[in-house]
Backbone bond lengths (Angstrom), bond angles and torsions (degrees), N, CA, C in turn:
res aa  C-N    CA-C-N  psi(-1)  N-CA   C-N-CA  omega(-1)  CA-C   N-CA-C  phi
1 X - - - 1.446 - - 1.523 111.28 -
2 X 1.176 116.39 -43.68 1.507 118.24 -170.30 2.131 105.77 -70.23
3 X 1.301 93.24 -11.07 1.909 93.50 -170.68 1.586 89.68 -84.44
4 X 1.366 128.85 -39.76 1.453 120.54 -175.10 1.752 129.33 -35.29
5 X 1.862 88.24 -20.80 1.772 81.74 -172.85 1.174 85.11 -128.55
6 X 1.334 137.92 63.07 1.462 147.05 111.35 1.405 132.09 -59.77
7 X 1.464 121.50 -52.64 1.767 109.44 155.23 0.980 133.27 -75.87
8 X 1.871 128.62 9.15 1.240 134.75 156.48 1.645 107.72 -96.10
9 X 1.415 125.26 -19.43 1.652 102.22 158.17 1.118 130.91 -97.68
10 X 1.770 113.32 3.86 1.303 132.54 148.03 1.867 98.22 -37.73
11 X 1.137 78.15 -94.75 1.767 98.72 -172.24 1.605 119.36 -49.23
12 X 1.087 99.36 5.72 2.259 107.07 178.42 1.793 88.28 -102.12
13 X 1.768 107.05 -45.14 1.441 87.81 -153.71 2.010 107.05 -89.74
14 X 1.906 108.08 -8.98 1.265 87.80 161.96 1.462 139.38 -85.07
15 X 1.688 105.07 -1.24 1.405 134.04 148.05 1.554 126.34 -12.45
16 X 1.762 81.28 -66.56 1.524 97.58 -164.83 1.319 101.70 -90.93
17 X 1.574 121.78 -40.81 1.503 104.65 169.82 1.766 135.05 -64.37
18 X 1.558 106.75 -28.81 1.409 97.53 161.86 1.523 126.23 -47.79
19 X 1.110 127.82 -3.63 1.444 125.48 -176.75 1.345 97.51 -87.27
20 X 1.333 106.38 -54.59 1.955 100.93 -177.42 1.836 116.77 -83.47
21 X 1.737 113.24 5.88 1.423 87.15 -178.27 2.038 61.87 -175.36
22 X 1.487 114.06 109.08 1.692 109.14 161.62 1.180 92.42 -83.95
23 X 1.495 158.54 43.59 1.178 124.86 161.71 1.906 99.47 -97.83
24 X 1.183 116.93 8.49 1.604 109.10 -173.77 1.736 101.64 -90.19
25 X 1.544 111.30 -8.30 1.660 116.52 165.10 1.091 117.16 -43.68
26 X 1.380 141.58 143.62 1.154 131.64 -165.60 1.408 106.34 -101.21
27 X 1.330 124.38 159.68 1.982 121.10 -167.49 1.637 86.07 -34.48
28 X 0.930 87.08 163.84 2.225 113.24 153.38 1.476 98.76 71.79
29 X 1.326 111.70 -9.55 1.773 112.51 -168.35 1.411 95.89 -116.57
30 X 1.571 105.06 159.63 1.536 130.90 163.34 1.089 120.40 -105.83
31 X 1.398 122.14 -167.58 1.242 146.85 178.25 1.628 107.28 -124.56
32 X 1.641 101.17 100.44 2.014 87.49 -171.65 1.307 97.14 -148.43
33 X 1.553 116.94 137.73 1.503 141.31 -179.01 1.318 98.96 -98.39
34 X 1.632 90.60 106.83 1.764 89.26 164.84 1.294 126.78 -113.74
35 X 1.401 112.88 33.70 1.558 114.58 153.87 1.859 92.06 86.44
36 X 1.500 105.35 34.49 1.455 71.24 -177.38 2.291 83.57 -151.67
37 X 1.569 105.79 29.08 1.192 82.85 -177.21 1.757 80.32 140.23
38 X 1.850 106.28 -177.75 1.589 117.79 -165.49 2.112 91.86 -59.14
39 X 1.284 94.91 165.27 1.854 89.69 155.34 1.051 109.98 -84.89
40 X 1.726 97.94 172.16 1.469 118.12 179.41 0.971 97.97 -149.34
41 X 1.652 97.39 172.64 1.699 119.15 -164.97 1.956 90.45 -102.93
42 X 1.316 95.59 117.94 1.692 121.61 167.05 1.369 110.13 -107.51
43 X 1.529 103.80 157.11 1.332 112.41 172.66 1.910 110.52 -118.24
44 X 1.279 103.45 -159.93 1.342 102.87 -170.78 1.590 130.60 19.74
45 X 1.513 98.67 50.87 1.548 104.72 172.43 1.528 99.73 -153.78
46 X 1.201 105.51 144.28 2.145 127.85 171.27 1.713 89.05 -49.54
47 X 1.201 107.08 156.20 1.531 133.96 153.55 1.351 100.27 -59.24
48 X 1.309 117.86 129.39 1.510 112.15 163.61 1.855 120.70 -41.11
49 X 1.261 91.47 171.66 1.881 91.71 -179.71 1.664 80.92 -137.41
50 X 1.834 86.02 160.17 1.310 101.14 167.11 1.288 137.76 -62.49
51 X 1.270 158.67 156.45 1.628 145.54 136.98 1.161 116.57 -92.39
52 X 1.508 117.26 163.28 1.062 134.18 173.32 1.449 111.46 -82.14
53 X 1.485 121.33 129.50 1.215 140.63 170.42 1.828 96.58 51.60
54 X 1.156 81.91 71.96 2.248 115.12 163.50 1.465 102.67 -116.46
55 X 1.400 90.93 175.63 1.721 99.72 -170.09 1.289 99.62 -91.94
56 X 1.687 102.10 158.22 1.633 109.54 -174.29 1.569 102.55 -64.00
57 X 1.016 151.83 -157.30 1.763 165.24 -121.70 1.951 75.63 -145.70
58 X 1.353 92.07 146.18 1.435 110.05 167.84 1.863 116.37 62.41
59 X 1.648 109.14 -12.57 1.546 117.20 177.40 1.600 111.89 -82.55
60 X 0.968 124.04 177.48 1.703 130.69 -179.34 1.159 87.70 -108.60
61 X 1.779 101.40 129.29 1.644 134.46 -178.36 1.664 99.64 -131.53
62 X 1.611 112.99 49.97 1.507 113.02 178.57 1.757 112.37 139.64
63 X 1.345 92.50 -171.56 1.754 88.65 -173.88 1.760 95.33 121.80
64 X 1.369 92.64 152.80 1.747 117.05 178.50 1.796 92.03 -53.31
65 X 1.725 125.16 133.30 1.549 115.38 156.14 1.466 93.55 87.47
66 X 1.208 127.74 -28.64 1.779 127.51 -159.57 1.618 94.70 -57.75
67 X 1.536 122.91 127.03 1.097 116.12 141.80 1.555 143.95 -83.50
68 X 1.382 104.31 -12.91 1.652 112.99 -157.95 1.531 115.20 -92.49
69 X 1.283 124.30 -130.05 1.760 104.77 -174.48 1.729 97.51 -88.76
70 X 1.299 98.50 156.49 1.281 121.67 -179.35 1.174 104.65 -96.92
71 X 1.253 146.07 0.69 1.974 130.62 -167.49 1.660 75.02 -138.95
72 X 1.774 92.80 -162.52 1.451 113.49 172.51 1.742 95.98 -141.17
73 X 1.672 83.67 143.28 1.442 107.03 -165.38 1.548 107.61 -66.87
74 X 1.326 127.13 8.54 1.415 131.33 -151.26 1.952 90.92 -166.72
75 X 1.166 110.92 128.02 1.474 111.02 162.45 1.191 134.41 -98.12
76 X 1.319 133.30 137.20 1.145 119.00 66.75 1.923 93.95 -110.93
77 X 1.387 123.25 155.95 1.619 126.26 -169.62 1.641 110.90 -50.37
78 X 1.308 94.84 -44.12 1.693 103.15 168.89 1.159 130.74 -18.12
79 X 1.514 96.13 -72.13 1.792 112.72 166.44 1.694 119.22 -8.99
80 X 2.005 113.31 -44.64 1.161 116.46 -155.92 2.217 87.58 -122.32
81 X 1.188 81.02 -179.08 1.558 110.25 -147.00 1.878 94.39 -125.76
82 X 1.319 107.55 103.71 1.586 133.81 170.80 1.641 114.57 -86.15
């Protein structure tokens, strides 16, 4: 019983480290913030890409009322603050 929640704190604690280093994603997976909580490591999706005129790394790219850029000018989305 106690081994059962070993591949769910697998998967909580590479969670939390993809935010400070996605390379602990495993092949085929990313590092992706989906607006809904810390990131996580997903699979079957591209690395984000940049946009044009996004917020610098560490600025708010969103939020309830937010007017200003919505992405981040630099990837991965994380970087910025919703």
């Amino acid at each position: 019983m106690r081994y059962a929640l070993l591949p769910f704190l697998a998967a909580t604690v590479s969670a939390q480290l993809c935010a400070d280093n996605p390379a602990v994603c495993a092949a085929g997976t990313v590092c992706q913030d989906r607006g809904v909580g810390d990131p996580t490591c997903v699979g079957d999706v591209g690395p984000p890409t940049p946009c044009s005129g996004g917020a610098a790394d560490w600025a708010q790219c969103g939020g309830i009322g937010f007017t200003g850029p919505t992405c981040c000018a630099s990837a991965p989305e994380w970087r910025c603050f919703k």
